[in-house]
C-alpha positions in Angstrom: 87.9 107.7 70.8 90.6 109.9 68.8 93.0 110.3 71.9 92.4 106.6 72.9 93.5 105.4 69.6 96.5 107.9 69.7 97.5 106.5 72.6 97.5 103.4 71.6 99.3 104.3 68.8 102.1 106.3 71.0 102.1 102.7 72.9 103.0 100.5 69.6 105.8 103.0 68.8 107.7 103.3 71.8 107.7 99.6 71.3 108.4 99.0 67.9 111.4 101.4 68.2 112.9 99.3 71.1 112.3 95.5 69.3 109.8 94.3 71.2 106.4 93.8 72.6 104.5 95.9 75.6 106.3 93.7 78.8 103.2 92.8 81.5 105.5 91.3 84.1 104.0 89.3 87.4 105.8 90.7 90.6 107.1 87.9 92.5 104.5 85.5 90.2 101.0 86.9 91.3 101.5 88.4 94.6 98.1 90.0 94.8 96.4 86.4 95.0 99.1 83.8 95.3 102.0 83.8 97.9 105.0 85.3 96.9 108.0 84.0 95.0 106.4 80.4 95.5 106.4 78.2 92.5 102.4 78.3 92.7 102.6 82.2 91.6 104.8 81.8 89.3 102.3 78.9 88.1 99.6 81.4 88.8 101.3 84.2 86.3 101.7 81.5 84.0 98.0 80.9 83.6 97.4 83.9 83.6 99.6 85.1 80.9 102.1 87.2 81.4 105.5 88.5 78.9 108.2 88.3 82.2 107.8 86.7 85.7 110.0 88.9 88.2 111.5 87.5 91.0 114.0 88.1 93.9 116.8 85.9 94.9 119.2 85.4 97.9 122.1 82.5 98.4 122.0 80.4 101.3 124.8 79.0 103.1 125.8 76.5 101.2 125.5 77.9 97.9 122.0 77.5 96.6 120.7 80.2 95.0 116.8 80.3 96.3 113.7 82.9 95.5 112.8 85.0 98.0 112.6 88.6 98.3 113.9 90.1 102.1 117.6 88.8 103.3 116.1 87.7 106.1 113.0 85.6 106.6 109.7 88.0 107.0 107.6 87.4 110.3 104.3 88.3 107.9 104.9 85.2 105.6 106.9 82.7 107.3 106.3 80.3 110.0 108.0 77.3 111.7 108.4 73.6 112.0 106.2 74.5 114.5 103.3 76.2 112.8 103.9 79.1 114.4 105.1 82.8 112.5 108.2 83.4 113.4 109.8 86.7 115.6 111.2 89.4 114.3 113.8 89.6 113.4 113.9 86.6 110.9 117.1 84.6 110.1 119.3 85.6 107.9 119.0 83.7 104.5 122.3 83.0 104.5 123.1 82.0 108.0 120.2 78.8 106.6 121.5 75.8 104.9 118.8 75.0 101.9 118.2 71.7 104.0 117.6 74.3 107.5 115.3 76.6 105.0 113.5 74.1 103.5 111.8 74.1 107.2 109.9 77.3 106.8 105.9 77.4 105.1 105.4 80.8 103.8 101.9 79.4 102.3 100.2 82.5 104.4 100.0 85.7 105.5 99.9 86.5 109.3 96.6 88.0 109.7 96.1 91.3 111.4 99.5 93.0 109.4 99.8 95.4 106.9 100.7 93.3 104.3 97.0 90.8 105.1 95.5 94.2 104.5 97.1 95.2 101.2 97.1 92.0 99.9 93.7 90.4 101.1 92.5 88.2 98.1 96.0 86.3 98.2 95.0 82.6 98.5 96.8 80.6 101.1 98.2 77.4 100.6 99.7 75.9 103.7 102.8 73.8 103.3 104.2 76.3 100.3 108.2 76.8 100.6 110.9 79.1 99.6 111.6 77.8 95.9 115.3 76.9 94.2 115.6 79.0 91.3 116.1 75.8 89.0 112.9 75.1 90.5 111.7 77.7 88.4 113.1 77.3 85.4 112.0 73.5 85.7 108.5 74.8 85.9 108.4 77.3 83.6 109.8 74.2 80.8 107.4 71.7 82.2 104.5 74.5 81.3 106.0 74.6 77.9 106.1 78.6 77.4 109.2 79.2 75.4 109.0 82.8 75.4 108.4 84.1 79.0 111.5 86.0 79.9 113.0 86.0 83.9 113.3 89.3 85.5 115.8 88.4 88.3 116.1 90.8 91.2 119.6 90.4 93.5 119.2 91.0 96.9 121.7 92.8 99.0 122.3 96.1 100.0 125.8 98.0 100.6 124.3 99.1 103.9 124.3 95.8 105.1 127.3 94.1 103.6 127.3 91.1 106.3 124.0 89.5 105.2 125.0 88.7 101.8 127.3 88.1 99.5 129.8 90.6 97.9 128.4 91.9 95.0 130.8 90.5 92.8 130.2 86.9 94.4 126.7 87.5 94.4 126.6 88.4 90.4 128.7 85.7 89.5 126.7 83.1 91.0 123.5 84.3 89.3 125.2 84.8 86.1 126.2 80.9 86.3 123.1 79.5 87.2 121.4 81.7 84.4 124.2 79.9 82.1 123.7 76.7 83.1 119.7 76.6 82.6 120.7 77.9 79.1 118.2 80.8 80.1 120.7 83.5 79.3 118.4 85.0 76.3 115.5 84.5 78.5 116.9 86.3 81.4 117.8 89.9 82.6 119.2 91.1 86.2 118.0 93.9 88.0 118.7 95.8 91.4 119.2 98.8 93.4 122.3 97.9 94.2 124.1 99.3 91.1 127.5 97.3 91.8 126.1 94.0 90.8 124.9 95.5 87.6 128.7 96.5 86.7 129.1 93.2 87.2 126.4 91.6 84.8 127.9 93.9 81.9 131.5 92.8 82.4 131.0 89.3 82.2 127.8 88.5 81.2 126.8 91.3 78.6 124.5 88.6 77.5 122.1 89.2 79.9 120.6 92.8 79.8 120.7 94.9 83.3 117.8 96.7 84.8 118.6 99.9 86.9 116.1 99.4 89.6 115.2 103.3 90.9 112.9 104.6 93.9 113.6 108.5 95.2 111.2 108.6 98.0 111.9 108.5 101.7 114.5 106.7 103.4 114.3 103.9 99.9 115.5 106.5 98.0 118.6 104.7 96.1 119.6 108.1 93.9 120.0 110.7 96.4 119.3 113.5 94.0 119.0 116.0 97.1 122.0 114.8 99.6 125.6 116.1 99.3 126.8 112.7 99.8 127.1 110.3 97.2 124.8 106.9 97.2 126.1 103.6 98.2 123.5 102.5 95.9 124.8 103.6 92.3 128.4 102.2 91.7 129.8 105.4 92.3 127.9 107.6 89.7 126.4 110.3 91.5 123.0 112.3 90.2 124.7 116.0 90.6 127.2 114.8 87.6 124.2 113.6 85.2 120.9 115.4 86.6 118.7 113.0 85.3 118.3 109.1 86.4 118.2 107.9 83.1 121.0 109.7 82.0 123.4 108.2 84.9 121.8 104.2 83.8 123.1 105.1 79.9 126.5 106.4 81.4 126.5 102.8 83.5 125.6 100.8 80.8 122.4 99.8 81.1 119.3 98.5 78.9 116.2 99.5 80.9 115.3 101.6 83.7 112.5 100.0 86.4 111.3 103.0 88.8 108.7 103.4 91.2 105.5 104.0 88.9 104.8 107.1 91.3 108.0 108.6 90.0 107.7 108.4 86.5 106.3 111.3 84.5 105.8 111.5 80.7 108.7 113.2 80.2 110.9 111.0 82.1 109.8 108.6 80.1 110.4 110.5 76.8 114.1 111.5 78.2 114.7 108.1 78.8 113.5 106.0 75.4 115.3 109.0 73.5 118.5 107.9 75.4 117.6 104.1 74.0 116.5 103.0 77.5 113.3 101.0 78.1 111.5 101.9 80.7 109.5 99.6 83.3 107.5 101.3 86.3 106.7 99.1 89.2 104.8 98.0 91.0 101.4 99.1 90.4 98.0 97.2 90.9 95.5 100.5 90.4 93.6 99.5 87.1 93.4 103.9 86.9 97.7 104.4 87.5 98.4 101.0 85.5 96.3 103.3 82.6 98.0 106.5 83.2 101.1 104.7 83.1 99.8 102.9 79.8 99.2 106.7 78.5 102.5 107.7 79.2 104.2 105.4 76.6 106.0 103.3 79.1 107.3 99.8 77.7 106.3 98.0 80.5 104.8 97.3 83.4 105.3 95.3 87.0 102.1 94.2 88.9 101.4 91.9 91.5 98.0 91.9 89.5 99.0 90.9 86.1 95.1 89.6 85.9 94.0 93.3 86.2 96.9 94.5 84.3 96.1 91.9 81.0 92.4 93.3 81.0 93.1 97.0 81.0 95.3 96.0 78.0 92.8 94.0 75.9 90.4 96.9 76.0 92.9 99.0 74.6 93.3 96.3 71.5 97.0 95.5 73.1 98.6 92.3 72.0 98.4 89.7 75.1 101.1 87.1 76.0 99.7 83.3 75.7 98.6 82.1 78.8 100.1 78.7 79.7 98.7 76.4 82.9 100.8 74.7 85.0 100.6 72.5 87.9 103.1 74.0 90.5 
């Protein structure tokens, strides 16, 4: 009982010291049992109760800015006019007019794949398409919550340069739409791609930026082990800094979001003392989503915010209001 209410105590701190609340954030809405990035996760997440709904967008080719997470359309969520799931490799999201994408249903998982397996209590709702992102914001005022915050994830990637935007362009055009849904104190951006975050700061510093971090495998956007530097950090490089955190303060930035399995305690200590929140995504283990919680971090991503609000009601957390919505 003493070390459980210690930690809870360690939690409250790290918070208090950084102005706000513990931050239970929905990945893409509810992923775990409502299809991605639709409007009925985010609905979903709403109900459910969550502080921030995170979200990934790409620009299609005439301008719209639309929520979904790959830069091309995914064969295991998307099928045709013709009922069918398409081949890989999908379309590019911006070779589609919004009119040409509008076509797709990504309503359902393709049985038999990986991602059926992971994610096996996601409901399906045939007919569900890719979302505008003032689609979003429209539901998120029509349910009446005037606090949930946007975590809003730019898609590109300087190793593939064709299938977007330039970063520049591609900041720009979320920093407008952000402005013109008066959600810039609502909102932050967040990415890998470090360049678009250089971006955000010079002409939006508004909006608070979200280094985005993984240093595993072939996603690995640090490269704390290779002589090169990464395409993926706006030229800082790791050797110069020897810590993550310390290279997002030199950028700039307000909060650092790495993959949960990365995180230790004393990252997380190293981090907050630098003034940096720290997320850790994306984690749907009630035991990690704990460990995390014991570690002081100031926030979590889950496509299971369900699982996520329950491990922190029995630790006496506060809980966001849940607000229902009709997607």
């Amino acid at each position: 009982m003493f070390m459980r209410r210690l930690t809870l105590f360690a939690v409250l701190l790290a918070a208090s010291l950084h102005g706000h609340g513990f931050d239970l954030q929905g990945h893409r809405g509810a992923r775990g049992l409502t299809p991605e990035n639709t409007l009925p996760s985010f609905a979903q997440a709403l109900g459910i109760g969550v502080t921030t709904l995170e979200l990934d967008i790409a620009i299609t080719k005439d301008g719209v800015l639309v929520v979904t997470h790959d830069r091309a359309l995914n064969p295991d969520i998307t099928r045709g006019p013709d009922g069918s799931f398409i081949a890989a490799p999908g379309p590019l999201v911006s070779s589609l007019t919004y009119a040409e994408l509008g076509r797709y249903d990504v309503g359902r998982i393709q049985p038999g794949t990986a991602y059926a397996r992971q994610f096996d209590k996601q409901k399906a709702l045939d007919g569900t398409r890719i979302p505008r992102l003032a689609e979003l914001f429209a539901l998120v005022r029509k349910s009446g919550n005037e606090k949930v915050r946007f975590a809003i994830e730019t898609k590109l990637s300087p190793l593939a340069p064709q299938d977007t935007l330039a970063p520049e362009a591609f900041a720009r055009a979320v920093i407008a739409a952000i402005r013109e849904a008066g959600m810039a104190s609502r909102s932050s951006v967040l990415s890998f791609d470090w360049r678009t975050l250089v971006v955000i700061q010079r002409e939006a510093p508004e909006i608070p930026t979200v280094y985005l971090s993984i240093q595993r495998g072939a996603s690995d956007n640090i490269g704390a082990g290779i002589a090169e530097d990464s395409p993926w950090t706006a030229g800082l490089r790791y050797r110069d800094y020897g810590s993550v955190p310390k290279m997002i303060k030199a950028a700039g930035g307000h909060t650092w979001s790495a993959f949960h399995l990365d995180l230790t305690a004393e990252k997380v200590r190293e981090a907050q003392a630098l003034g940096l929140q720290v997320l850790a995504w994306t984690v749907n283990e009630p035991a990690r989503m704990a460990a995390l919680l014991d570690m002081g971090v100031d926030g979590i991503v889950s496509d299971r915010p369900d699982l996520l609000r329950e491990e922190m009601k029995r630790r006496g957390m506060a809980l966001p209001a849940a607000t229902p919505v009709a997607p």
